[in-house]
N, C-alpha and C positions, 0 to 999 in steps of 0.2 A: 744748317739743319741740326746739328749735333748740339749748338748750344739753344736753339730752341727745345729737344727733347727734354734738355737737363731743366730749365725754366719749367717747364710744365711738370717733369718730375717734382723738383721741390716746390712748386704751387700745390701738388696733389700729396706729397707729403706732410707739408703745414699744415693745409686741411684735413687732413686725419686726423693729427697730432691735436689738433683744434676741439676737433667733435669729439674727440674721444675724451679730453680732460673739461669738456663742456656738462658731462651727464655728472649730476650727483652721485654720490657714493648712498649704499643704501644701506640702511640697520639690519646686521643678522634677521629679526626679528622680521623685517617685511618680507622676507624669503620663504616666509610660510605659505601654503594655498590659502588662495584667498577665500574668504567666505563667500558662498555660496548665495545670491540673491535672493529676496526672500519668494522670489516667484520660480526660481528652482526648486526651493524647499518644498512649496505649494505642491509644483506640481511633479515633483517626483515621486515613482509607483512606492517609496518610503513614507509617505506622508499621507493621510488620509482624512480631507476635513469635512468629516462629519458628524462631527462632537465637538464640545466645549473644550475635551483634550485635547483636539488639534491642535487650538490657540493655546493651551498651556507648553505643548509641545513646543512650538514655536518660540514661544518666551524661552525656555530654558534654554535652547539650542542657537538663539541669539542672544542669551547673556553669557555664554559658555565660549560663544565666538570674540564679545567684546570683553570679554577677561584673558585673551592669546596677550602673553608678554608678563602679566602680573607675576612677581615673584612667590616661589616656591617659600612657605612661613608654615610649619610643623604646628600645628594647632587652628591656623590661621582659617578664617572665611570668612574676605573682607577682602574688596579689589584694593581697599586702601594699606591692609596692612602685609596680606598677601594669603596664598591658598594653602592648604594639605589639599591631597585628595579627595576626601573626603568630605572636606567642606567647599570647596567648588560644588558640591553637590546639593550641600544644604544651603548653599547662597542662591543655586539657579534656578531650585525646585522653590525657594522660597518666594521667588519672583513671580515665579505662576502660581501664588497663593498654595504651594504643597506644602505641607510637613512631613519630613521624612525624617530618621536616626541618623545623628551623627556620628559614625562610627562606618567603616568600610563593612567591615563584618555585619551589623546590626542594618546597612543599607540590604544585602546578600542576603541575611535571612528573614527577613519581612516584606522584601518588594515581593512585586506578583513575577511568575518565571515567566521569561522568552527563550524560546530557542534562537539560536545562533541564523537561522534558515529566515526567520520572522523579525528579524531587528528593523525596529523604525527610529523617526528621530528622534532622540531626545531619550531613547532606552537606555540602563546601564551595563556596561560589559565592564564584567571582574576577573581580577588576575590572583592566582595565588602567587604566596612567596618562593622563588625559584627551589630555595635549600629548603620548603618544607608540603603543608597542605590548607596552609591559615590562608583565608582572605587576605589579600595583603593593598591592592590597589584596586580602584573605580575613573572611570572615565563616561563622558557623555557621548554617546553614538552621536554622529551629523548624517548619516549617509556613505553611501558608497565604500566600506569597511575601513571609514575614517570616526576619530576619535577625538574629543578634545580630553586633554589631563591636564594636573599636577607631577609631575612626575619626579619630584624630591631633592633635597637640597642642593643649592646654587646654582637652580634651575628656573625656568619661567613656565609658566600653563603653557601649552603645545598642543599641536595634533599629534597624535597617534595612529598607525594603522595595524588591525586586525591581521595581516599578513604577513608583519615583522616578525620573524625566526622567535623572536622574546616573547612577544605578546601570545602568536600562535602556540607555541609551547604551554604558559601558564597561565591559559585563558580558560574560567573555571563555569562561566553561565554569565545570564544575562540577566536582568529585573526592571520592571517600570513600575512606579507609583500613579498609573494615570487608569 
């Protein structure tokens, strides 16, 4: 009986050891939430399609998802070369046929205002500079007080959330161009 237990032990041993070095290893990078289906976006009380904005909304808020991972590039707006803040902005909005200011600041003072209460998808929430009062960063709202950025060098586009200690501290308004 004793050495039938030990048999079945290391049968049920192997087999762990098995399954466990069986799953791939996954990239930092897919550790993010996933994106949000586009029939979530549809029909959450965030989304509203009763306008042609809807579908611009949409476009930016799905090229904002499939830019997650692109590298952080201080000038850059280009999945290929990589983002600043700010132009993650002028890449998504230019996908739903927007023009907007390249410039985080020049985003902040010419979108139309949201309150923080009324953010939908695809709205921008800005952050000032922690040491000062300048516009300093822009992300694109997804829902549920999530965010996608750039968030600065030797970094990749990310979510963000409205709740972290950082963001909540130097979160200065919000703006859409829709």
């Amino acid at each position: 009986m004793n050495r039938f237990k030990k048999y079945f032990s290391f049968l049920f041993l192997a087999l762990l050891l098995f399954s466990c070095s069986a799953h791939k290893k996954t990239a930092y990078k897919e550790h993010i939430p996933p994106p949000q289906p586009e029939s979530q976006i549809q029909d959450s009380a965030e989304y509203h399609p009763q306008t042609q904005s809807s579908n611009q909304r949409k476009i930016i808020v799905q090229n904002a998802i499939k830019s997650l991972g692109v590298p952080y590039k201080w000038g850059g707006q280009s999945p290929k070369t990589g983002f600043d803040c700010s132009g993650l902005i002028v890449y998504t909005h230019k996908k739903a046929d927007i023009v907007i200011p390249r410039t985080a600041k020049a985003q902040f003072n010419n979108g139309n205002i949201v309150s923080k209460k009324n953010l939908r998808v695809a709205d921008l929430v800005f952050f000032k500079n922690p040491k000062g009062k300048k516009v300093f960063h822009v992300g694109i709202y997804i829902g549920e007080g999530i965010f996608v950025h750039a968030p600065g060098k030797g970094r990749q586009v990310t979510y963000g959330y409205l709740n972290n200690p950082h963001f909540k501290k130097n979160y200065i308004g919000s703006r859409n161009y829709l």
